[in-house]
Each structure stands twice: as structure tokens, then as C-alpha cells.
Backbone as JSON, one array per atom type, in Angstrom:
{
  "sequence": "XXXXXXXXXXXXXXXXXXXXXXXXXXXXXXXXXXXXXXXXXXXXXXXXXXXXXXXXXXXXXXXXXXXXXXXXXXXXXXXXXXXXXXXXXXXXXXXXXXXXXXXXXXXXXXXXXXXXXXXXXXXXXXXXXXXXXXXXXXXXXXX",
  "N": [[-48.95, 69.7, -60.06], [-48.62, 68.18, -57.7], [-51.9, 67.56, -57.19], [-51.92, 65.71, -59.68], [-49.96, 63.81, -58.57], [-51.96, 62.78, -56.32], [-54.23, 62.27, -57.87], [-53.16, 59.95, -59.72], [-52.5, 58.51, -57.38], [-54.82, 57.73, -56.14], [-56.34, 56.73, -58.53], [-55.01, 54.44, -58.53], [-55.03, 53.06, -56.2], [-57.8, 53.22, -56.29], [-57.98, 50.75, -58.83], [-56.67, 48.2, -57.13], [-58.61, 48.35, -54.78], [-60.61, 47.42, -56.72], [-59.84, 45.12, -57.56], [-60.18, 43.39, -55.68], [-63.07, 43.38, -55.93], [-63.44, 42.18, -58.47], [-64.92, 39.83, -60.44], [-63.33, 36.55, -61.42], [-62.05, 35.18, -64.5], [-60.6, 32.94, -66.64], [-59.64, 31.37, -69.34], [-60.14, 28.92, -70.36], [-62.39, 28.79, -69.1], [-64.32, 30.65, -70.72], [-66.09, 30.06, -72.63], [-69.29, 27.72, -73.21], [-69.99, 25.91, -74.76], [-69.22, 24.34, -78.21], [-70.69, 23.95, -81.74], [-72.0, 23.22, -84.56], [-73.1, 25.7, -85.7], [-70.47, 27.5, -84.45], [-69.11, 28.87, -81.67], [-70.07, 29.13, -78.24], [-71.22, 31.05, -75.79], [-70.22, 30.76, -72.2], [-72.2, 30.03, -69.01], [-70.86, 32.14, -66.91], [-69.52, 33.96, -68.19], [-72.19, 34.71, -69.56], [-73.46, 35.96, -67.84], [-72.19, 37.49, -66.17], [-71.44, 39.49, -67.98], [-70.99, 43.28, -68.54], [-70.49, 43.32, -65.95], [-67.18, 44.13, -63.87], [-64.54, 42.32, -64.73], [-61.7, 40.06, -64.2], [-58.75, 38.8, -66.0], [-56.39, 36.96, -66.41], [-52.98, 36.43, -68.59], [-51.45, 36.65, -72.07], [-49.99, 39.45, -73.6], [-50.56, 40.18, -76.68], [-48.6, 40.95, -79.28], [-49.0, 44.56, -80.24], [-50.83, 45.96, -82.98], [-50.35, 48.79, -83.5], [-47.54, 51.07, -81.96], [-49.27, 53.14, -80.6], [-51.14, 52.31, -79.74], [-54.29, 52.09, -78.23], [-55.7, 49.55, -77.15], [-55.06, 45.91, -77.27], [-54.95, 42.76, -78.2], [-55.18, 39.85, -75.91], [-54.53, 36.98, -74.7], [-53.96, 33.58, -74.32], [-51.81, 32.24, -74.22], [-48.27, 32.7, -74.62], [-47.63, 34.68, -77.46], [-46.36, 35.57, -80.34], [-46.56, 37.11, -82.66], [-49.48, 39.3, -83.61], [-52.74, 37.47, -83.31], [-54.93, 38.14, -84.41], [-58.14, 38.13, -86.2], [-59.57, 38.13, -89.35], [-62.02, 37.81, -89.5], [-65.17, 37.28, -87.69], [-66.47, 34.7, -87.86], [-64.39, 33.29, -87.45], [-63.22, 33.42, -85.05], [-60.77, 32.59, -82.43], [-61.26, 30.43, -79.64], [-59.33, 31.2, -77.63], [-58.67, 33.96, -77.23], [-59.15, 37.27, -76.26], [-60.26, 40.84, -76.94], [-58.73, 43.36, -75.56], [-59.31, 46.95, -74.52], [-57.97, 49.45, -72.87], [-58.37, 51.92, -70.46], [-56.72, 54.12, -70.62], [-53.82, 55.1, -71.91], [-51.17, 52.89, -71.79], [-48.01, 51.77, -71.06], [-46.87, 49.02, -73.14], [-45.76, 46.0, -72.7], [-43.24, 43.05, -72.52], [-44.38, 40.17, -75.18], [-44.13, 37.64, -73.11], [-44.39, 38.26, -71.14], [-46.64, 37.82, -68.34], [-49.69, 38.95, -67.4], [-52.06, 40.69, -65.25], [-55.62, 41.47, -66.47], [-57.97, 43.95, -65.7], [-61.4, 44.6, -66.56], [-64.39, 46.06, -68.26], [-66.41, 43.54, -68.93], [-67.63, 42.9, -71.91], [-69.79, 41.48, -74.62], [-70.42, 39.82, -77.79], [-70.73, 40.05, -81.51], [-68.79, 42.81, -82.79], [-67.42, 45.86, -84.63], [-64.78, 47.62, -84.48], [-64.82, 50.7, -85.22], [-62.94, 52.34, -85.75], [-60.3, 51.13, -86.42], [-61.83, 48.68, -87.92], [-61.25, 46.07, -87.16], [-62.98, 43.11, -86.18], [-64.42, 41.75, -83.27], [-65.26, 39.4, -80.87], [-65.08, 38.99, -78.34], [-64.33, 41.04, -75.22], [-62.89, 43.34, -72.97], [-63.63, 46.45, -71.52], [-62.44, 49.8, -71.12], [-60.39, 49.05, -69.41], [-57.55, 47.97, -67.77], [-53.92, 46.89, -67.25], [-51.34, 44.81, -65.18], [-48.56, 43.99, -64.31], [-47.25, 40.61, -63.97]],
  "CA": [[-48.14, 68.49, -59.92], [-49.49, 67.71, -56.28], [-53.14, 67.17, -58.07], [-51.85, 64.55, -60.63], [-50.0, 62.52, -58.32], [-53.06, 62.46, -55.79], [-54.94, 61.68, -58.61], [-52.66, 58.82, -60.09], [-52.45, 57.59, -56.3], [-56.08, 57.56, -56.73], [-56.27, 55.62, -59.86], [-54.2, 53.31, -58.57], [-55.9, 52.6, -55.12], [-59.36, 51.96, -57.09], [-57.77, 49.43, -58.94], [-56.18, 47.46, -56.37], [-59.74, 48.24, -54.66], [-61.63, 46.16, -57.58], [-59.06, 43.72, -57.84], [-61.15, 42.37, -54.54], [-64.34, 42.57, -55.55], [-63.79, 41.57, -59.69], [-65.23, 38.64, -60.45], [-62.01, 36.07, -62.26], [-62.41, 34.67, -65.05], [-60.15, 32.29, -66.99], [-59.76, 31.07, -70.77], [-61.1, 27.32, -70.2], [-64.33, 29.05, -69.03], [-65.3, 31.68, -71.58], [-67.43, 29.38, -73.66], [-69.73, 26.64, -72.64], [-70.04, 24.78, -76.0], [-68.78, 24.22, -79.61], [-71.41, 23.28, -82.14], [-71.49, 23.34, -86.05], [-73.02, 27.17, -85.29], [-69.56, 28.42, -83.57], [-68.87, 28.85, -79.76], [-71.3, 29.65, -77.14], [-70.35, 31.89, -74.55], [-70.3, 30.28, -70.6], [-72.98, 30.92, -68.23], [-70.37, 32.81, -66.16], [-69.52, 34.85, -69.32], [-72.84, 35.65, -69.99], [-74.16, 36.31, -66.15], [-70.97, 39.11, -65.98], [-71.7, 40.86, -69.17], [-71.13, 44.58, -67.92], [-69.35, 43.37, -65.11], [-66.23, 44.15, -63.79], [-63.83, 40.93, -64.09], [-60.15, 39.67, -63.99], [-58.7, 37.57, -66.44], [-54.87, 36.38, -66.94], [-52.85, 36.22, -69.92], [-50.44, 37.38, -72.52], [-50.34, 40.46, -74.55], [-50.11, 39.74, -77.92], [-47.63, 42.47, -80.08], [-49.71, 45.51, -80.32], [-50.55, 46.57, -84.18], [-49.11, 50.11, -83.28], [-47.17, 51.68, -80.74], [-50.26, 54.05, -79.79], [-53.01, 51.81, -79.67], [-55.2, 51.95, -77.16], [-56.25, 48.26, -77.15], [-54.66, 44.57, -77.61], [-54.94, 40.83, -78.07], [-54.77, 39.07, -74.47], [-53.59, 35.05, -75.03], [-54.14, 32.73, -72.75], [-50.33, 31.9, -74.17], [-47.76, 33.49, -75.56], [-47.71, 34.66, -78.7], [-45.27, 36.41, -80.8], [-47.14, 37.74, -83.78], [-50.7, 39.12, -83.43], [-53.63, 36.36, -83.51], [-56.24, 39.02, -84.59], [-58.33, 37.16, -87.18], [-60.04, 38.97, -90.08], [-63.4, 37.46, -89.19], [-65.55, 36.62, -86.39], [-66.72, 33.5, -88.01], [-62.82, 32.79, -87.41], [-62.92, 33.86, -83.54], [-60.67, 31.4, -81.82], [-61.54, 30.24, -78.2], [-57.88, 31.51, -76.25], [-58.17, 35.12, -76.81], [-59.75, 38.34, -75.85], [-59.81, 42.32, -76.99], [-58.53, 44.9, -74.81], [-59.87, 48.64, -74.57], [-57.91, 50.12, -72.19], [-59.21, 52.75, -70.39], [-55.87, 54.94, -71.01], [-52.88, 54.52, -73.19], [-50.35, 52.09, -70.89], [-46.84, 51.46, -71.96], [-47.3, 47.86, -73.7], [-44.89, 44.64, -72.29], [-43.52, 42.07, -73.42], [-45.34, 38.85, -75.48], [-44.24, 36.69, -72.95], [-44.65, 38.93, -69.84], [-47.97, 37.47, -67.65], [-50.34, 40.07, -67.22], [-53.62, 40.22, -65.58], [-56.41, 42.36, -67.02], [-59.55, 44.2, -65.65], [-62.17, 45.34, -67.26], [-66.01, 45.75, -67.92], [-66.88, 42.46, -69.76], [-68.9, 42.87, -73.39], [-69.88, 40.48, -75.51], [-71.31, 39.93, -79.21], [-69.57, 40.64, -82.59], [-69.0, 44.46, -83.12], [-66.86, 46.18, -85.07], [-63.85, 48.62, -83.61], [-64.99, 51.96, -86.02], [-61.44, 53.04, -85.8], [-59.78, 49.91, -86.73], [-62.2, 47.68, -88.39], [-61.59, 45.06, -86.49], [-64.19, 42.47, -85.02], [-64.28, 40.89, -81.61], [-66.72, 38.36, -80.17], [-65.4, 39.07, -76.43], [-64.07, 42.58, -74.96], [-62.83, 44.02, -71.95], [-63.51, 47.68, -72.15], [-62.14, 50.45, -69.89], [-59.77, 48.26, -68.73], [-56.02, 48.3, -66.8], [-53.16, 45.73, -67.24], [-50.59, 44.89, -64.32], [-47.54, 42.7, -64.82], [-47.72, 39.54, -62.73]],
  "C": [[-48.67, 67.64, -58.77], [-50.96, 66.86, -56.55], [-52.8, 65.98, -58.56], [-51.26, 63.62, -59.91], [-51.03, 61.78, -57.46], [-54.12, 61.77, -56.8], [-54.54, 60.44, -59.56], [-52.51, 57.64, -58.55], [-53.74, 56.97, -56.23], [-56.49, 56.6, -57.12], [-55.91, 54.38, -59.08], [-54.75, 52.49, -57.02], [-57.5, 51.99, -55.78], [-59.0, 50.77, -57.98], [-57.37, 48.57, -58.16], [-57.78, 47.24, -55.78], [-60.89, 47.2, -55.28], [-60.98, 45.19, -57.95], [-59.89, 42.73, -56.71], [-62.42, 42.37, -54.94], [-64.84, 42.0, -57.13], [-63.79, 40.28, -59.76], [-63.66, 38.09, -61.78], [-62.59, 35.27, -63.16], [-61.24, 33.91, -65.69], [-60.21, 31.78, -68.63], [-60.81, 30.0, -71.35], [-62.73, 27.79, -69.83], [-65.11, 30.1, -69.22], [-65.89, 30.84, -72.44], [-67.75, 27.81, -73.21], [-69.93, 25.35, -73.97], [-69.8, 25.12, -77.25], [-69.79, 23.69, -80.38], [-71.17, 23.67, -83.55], [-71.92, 24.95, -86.17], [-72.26, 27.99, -84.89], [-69.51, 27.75, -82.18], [-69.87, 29.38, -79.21], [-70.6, 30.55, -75.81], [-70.8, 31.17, -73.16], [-71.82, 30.71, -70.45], [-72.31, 32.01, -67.4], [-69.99, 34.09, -67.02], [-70.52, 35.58, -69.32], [-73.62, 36.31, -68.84], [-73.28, 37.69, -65.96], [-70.86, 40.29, -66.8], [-71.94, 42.3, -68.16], [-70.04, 44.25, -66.65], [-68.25, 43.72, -64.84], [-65.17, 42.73, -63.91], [-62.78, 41.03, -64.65], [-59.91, 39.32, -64.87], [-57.06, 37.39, -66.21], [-54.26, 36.06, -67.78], [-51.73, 36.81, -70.2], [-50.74, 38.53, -73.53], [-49.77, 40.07, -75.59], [-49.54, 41.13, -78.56], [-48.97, 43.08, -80.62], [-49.79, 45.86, -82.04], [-49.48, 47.87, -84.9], [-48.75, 50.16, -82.16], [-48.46, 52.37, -79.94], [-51.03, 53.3, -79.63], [-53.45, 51.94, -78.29], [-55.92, 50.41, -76.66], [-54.75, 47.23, -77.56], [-55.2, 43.6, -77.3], [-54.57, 40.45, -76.78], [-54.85, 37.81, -75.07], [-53.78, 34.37, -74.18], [-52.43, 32.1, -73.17], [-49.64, 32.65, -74.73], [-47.45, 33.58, -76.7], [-46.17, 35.81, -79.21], [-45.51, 37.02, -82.24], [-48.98, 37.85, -82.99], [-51.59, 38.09, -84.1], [-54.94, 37.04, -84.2], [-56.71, 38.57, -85.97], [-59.36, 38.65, -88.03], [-61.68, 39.08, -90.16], [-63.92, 37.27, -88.28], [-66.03, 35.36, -86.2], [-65.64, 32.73, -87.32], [-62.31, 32.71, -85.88], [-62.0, 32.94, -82.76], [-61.0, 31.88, -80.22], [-60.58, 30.84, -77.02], [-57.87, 33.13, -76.38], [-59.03, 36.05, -76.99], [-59.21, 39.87, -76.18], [-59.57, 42.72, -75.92], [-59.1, 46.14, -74.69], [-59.51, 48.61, -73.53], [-58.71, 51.69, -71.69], [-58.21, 54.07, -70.22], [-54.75, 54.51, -71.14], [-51.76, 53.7, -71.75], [-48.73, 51.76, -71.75], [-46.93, 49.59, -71.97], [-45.84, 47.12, -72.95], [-44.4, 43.84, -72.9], [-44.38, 40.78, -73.72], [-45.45, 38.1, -74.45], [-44.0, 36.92, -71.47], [-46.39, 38.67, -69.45], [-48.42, 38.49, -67.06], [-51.5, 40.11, -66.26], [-53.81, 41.43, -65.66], [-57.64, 42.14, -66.33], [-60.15, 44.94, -66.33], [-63.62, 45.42, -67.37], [-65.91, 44.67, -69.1], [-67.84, 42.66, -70.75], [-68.27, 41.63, -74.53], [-70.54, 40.32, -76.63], [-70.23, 40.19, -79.86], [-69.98, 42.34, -82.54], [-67.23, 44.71, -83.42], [-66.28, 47.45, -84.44], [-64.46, 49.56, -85.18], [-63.73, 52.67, -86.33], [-60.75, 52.24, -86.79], [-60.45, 48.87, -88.17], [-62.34, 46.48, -88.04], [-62.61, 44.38, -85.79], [-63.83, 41.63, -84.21], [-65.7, 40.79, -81.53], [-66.54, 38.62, -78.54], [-64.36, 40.04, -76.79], [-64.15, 42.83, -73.69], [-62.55, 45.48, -72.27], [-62.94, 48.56, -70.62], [-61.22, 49.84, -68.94], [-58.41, 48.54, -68.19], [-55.62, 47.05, -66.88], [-52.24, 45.65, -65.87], [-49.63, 43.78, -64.65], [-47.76, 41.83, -63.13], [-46.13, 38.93, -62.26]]
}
């Protein structure tokens, strides 16, 4: 018992820890241009790939109770936004991959999220789902 809370005090000190040195990122400046090809990802986007960084947002309603992942919003939502395509990607929102199961919030509870930053289409193997942007290993905190 002693162990696990040292080791949840832990946890919880390295995040606060990389809350200072993750780079922030924002909605308005994950993509640098729109063209008849799609969206383009930032330079700050694509300079952080792997990175650790911040963002701010809303959790969009989780598919299941267990998941391990969600929809972040740059607003609130009240049905998931999760599109069936990546052609379809819109510009305001971002996967999740936590980096262990979290009890989920509500839609219209302000969150911020860290995580390691990936980018490209790829398909969740579990799910099916595709995402163009991805915070993996990540941790939520209510704001």
C-alpha cells in the first residue's frame, strides 16, 4: 500500500514536473495551411513531433466507458466528432492515448492534456479508427 501511494505521488510529481518544461500548443496553431490537398500541419506541429506538449480543450463523450483514449475539442461538444475518414479530419480536434485508464469528465469540463505529439494518418488496430494528430501516453487534468 505504502509502494503505490509513493508511486502515485510519483506519477503525479513528474507530471506537474513536465507541465514546466512541455512545450503549449493551441488549436489555431496546429495547421499552417488549407489547400485543395487538405490541411498542412504548423511548423510548430511539425518541429514537436515526439515531443512532449500541452494543449487545452474539451473531452468529447468517450465511445465506451473503458476506453483508453478520446476526442479533445477545442469546444464543447456533446456527441463524439470522430469522423469515419481522414480525408474528413476537421481542424479543432485531436486523439487522445492516455497513458492509463483515467476516470473520463464532463463534455463541457476544460481540461488540459499532455502528451508525446504524433502525427500522420494511422489507424487505431483496436478500434479502426483514423487520426491525422495524436497525443500518445498522455494525462488529462481538469482546469
Amino acid at each position: 500500500m505504502v509502494k503505490a501511494i509513493k508511486g502515485a505521488c510519483l506519477g503525479a510529481l513528474l507530471f506537474f514536473v513536465n507541465l514546466c518544461h512541455a512545450v503549449t500548443l493551441d488549436f489555431d496553431g496546429l495547421y499552417g495551411t488549407f489547400s485543395p490537398l487538405g490541411l498542412a500541419f504548423s511548423d510548430t506541429v511539425k518541429e514537436n513531433v515526439g515531443n512532449t506538449v500541452r494543449i487545452e480543450g474539451f473531452m468529447a463523450p468517450p465511445l465506451k466507458a473503458e476506453a483508453q483514449f478520446f476526442v479533445l475539442t477545442k469546444m464543447p461538444m456533446s456527441v463524439c466528432p470522430f469522423c469515419s475518414s481522414d480525408a474528413d479530419w476537421p481542424a479543432d480536434i485531436m486523439v487522445v492515448y492516455l497513458d492509463k485508464r483515467q476516470t473520463f469528465v464532463d463534455f463541457n469540463q476544460r481540461i488540459s492534456v499532455e502528451g508525446t505529439l504524433d502525427i500522420g494518418s494511422w489507424t487505431d488496430p483496436d478500434t479502426g479508427f483514423v487520426s491525422q494528430l495524436r497525443l500518445r501516453d498522455a494525462r488529462f487534468k481538469t482546469l
